[in-house]
N, C-alpha and C positions, 0 to 999 in steps of 0.2 A: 428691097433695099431700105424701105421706109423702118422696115420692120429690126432690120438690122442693127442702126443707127439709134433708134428708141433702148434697147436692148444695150448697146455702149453707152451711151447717157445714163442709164439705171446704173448699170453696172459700176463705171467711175464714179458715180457720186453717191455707189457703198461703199466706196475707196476712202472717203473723204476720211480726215484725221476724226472723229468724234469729243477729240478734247476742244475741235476750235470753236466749241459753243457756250467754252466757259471767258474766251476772249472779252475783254470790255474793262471799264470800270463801274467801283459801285460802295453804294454810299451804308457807313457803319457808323454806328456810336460807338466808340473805343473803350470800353470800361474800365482801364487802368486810369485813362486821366479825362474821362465822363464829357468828352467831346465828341464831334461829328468828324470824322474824317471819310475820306473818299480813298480805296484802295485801287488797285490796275491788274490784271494777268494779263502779260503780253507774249508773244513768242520771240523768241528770238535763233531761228535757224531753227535746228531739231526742238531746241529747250525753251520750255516757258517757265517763267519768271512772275513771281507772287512779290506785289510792291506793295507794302501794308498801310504804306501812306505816298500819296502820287507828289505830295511837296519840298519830299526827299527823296536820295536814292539808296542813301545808307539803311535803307530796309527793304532791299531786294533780296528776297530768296529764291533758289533756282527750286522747281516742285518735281517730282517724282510719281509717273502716271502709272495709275492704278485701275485696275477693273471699276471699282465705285465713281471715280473721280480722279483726281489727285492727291498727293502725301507730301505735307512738309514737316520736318522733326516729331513724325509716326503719330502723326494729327492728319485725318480725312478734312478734304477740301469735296464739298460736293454740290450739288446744283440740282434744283426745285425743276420738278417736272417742265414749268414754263417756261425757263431757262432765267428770270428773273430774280431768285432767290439765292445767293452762297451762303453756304455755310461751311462755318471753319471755326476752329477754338470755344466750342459752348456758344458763336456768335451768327448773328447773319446777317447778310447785307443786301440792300436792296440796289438792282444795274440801274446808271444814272446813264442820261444821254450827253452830249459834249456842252450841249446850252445847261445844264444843270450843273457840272463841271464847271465851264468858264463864271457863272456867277458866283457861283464855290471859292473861287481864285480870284477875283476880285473883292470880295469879302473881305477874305485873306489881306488881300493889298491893301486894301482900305483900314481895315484894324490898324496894320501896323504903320499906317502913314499917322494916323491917328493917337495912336500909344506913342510917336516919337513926338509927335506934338506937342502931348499931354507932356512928356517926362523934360521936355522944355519949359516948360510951363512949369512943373515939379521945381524944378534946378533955380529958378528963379526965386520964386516962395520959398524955397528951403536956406535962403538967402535973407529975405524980406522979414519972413516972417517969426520971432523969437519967443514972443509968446505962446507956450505950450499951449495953452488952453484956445486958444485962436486957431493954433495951429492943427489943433486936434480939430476944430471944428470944417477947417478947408479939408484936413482929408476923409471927414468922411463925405462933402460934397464930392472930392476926388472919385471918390469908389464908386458912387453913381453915372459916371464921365468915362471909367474905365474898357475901353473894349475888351473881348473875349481874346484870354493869349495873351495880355498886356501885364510884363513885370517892370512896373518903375521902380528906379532905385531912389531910396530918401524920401520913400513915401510913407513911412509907417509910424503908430501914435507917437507920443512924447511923453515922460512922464516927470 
């Protein structure tokens, strides 16, 4: 009976989907605009889903399973023997845990409480201050102040 039971076990868990080891999130430099983003492959029901950036959703694509991997717009999605490595588009990403994640997203938060701060700050000066060459001189302190992801408006030289 023992022996039986062992043999079901093995058995169901060659059943197992073999894509669900590409599940997770994980961390990439984006080379079109030379930043860190965090991506996600989730399932959803039958279909998994390729989020190129987990801070929106407007770049969910559904993915197409393949003997190698997966396929999105006839690009191989595929995964490092350890299961740590994706690779996709010339790129690869390293899987991130949720505490790697959640600091990722508060960064995130943080910049932008901070750039609406700063562009407060801008709004003001750009008020105050008339003298171009003065003015020139706060913004390049500005640019030192500025977080990552931070476009102020009314920020730029004078001449």
């Amino acid at each position: 009976m023992r022996q039986i039971l062992v043999i079901l076990i093995l058995l169901l868990s060659g059943c197992a989907d073999s894509q669900e080891k590409y599940l997770g999130k994980f961390s990439y430099k984006n080379h079109f605009i030379g930043k860190e983003e965090i991506l996600e492959i989730k399932k959803d029901g039958d279909a998994y889903l390729f989020n190129e950036d987990i801070t929106t959703t407007s770049k969910i694509t559904p993915m197409k399973k393949i003997p190698e991997g997966f396929e999105i717009n006839s690009k191989t999605i595929s995964l490092s023997a350890d299961n740590n490595t994706l690779y996709f588009s010339n790129q690869s990403a390293q899987r991130v845990d949720n505490s790697y994640v959640e600091k990722y997203l508060l960064k995130i938060k943080e910049n932008k409480k901070n750039c609406d701060e700063l562009q407060i700050e801008v709004n003001m000066k750009h008020k105050e201050i008339s003298d171009s060459k003065k003015w020139n001189e706060y913004v390049k302190t500005l640019r030192t102040r500025e977080p990552e992801d931070c476009s102020l408006e009314n920020s730029g030289m004078r001449w």
